[in-house]
N, C-alpha and C positions, 0 to 999 in steps of 0.2 A: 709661798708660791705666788707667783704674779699672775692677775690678772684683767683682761683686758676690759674695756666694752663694759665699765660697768654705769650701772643709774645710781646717784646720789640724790637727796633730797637737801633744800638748800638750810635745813638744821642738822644737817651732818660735821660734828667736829673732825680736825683731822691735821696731820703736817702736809703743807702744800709745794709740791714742785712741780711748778709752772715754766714750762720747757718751749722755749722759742730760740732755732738755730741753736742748739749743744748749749745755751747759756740758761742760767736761772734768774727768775724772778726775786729779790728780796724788797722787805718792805721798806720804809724811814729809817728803821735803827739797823738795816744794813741786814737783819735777820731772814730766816725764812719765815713767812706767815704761819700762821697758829690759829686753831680755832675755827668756828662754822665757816661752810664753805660762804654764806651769804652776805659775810664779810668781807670776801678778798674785790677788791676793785677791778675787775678782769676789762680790757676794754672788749673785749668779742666772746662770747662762748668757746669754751672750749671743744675742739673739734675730737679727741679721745679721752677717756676717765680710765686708768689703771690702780688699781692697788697694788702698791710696790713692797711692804712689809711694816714692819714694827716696831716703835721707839719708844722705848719708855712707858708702854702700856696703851700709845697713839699710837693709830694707825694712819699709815703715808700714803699720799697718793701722788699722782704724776697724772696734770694737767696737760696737755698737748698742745701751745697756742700758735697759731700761725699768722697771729695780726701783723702790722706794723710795730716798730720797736720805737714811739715817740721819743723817751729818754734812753740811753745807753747807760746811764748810771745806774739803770734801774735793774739789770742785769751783770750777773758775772756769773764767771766759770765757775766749773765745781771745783777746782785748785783753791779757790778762794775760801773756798769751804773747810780747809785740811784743820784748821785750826778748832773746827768744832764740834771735834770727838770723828773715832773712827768708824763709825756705826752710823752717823750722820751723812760721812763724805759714802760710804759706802751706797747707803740711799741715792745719795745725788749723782753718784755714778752711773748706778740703775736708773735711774732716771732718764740720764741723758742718753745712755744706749738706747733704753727702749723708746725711748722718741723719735731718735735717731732710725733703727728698726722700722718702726710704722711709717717712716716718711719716704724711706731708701727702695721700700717691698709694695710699691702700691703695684708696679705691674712686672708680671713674667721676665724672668731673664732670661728665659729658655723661648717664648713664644709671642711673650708683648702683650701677651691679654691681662686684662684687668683682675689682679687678687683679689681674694677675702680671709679674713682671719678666720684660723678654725676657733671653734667655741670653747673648748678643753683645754684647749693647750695655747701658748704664744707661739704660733706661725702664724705664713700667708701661705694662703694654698689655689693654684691656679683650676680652676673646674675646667679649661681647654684642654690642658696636657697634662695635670697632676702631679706639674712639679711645686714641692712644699720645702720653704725656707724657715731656719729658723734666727734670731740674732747671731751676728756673728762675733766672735771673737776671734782676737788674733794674740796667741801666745809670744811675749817675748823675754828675753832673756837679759838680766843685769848680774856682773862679775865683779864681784874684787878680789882683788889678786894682790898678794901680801910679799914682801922678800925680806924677812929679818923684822925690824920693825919700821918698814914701811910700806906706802900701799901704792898701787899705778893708778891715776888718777889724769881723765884725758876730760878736752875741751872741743866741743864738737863745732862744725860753722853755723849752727844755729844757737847758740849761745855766747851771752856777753864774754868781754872781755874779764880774768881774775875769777871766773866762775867755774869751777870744777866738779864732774862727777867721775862715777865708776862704770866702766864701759857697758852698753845696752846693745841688742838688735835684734831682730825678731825672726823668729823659730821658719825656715823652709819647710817645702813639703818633703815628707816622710823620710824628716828629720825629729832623733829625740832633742829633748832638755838639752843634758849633756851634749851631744855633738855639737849645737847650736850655740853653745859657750865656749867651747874651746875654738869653733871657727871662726864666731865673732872675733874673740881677742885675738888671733891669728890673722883674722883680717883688717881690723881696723890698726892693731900697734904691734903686730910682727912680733910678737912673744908667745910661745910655749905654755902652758901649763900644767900641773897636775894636781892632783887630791883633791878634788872637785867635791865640794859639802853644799846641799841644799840648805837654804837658811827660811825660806816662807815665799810668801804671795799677796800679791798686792794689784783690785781691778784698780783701771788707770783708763779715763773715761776719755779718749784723745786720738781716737774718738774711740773706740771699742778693746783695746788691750787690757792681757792679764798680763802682770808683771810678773815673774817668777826671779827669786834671787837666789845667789850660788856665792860660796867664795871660794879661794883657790889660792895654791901655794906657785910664784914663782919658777918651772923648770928650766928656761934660755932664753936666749935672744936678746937682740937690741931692739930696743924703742924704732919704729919708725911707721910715721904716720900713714895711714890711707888718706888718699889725695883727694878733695871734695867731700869729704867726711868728717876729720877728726885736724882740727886748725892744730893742736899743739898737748901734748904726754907727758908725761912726769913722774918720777920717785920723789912724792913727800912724803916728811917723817910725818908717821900718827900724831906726833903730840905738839906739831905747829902744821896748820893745815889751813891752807885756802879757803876761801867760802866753796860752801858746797851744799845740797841739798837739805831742808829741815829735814829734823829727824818724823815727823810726820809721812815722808814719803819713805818706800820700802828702800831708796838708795844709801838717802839718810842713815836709817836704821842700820844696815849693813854696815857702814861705815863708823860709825857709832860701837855697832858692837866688836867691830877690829883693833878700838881705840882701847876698850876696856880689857880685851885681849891682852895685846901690847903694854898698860899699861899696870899686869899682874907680876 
């Protein structure tokens, strides 16, 4: 359970995610700090103390910093993290939300008055009107879509050129999972689907998404792209593929396990 508000003493060991702007602090060797809090070089106090969970027998915590950022190299995304264990990037996910959270919720969005965090639970809760927020997340949805042995595989206008994944977008109001995947791929490359299989979940800290993933058999349609969305689509074979997502991210991994599919 995470919680907020809390007091540490400066002989307190611990894993440190030092959160300024969605990015983390690491230290020289590119790591996250380790170790008493009375060691980390902070330039300002930290403006909230959370306990975020448990690594390895260490417990985490999430520094809130709002100073100046003197070096940029001194910071990266939690993407940058994906390589060091999934239970690490997970932290740094939480991390970045709930910093994220505390910064977004200082006042009402219903009345303008100034929040406070409830003691029990991670909300803001407004004492004028009683309206209470809690983080937000935003469900969305990634699909691969398979026809024989191969898979649809699009390039969006926010990504380089030769770089490929498997179509995403995120879930409307009181819309399920499912509907939300067969509309994406309907809207973004004009094809059909069906037999729709959950495959897992994946947080995805950019800034606050759950990723949920699906794969999906082929029903019609021709390829045609949504305009300002999706630059360019394709049928590659599974077993010569484009760059495309580490297997570290949940696209990755779907993709990965279509290949092994395919290549029984």
């Amino acid at each position: 359970m995470i919680k907020h508000s809390i007091s540490l003493t400066p002989n307190q060991h611990g894993l440190w995610f030092v959160v300024n702007r969605g990015r983390i602090w690491v230290n020289a060797a590119r790591k996250l700090p380790q170790g008493k809090l009375s060691a980390l070089t902070l330039s300002a106090e930290p403006e909230q103390i959370c306990r975020l969970g448990e690594l390895a027998g260490q417990q985490a915590y999430l520094l809130v910093n709002h100073d100046h950022i003197a070096d940029e190299n001194d910071w990266v995304s939690p993407r940058d993290l994906l390589n060091e264990g999934e239970q690490l990037f997970h932290l740094a996910a939480r991390a970045v939300q709930v910093a994220l959270f505390l910064q977004t919720h200082r006042f009402c969005g219903q009345c303008g008055s100034a929040m406070s965090l409830v003691s029990w639970e991670l909300a803001a809760l407004c004492s004028k009107c009683g309206h209470r927020c809690y983080p937000r997340i935003a469900p969305c949805v990634l699909v691969g879509i398979v026809k024989d042995k191969q898979i649809l595989l699009a390039r969006s206008s926010r990504h380089r050129k030769g770089f490929f994944s498997i179509l995403a977008g995120f879930v409307e109001s009181a819309e399920t999972l499912e509907q939300a995947a067969v509309r994406e791929v309907k809207e973004e490359v004009g094809v059909e689907i069906t037999n729709l299989r959950y495959v897992g979940s994946q947080p995805w800290p950019f800034p606050h998404s759950l990723m949920t993933g699906f794969i999906a058999d082929y029903a019609g349609g021709d390829i045609v792209c949504q305009p300002q969305e999706i630059e360019e689509a394709h049928w590659f074979d599974l077993a010569s593929l484009p760059e495309v997502p580490p297997v570290q991210t949940l696209s990755g991994q779907i993709i990965q396990q279509l290949q092994q599919i395919a290549g029984k």
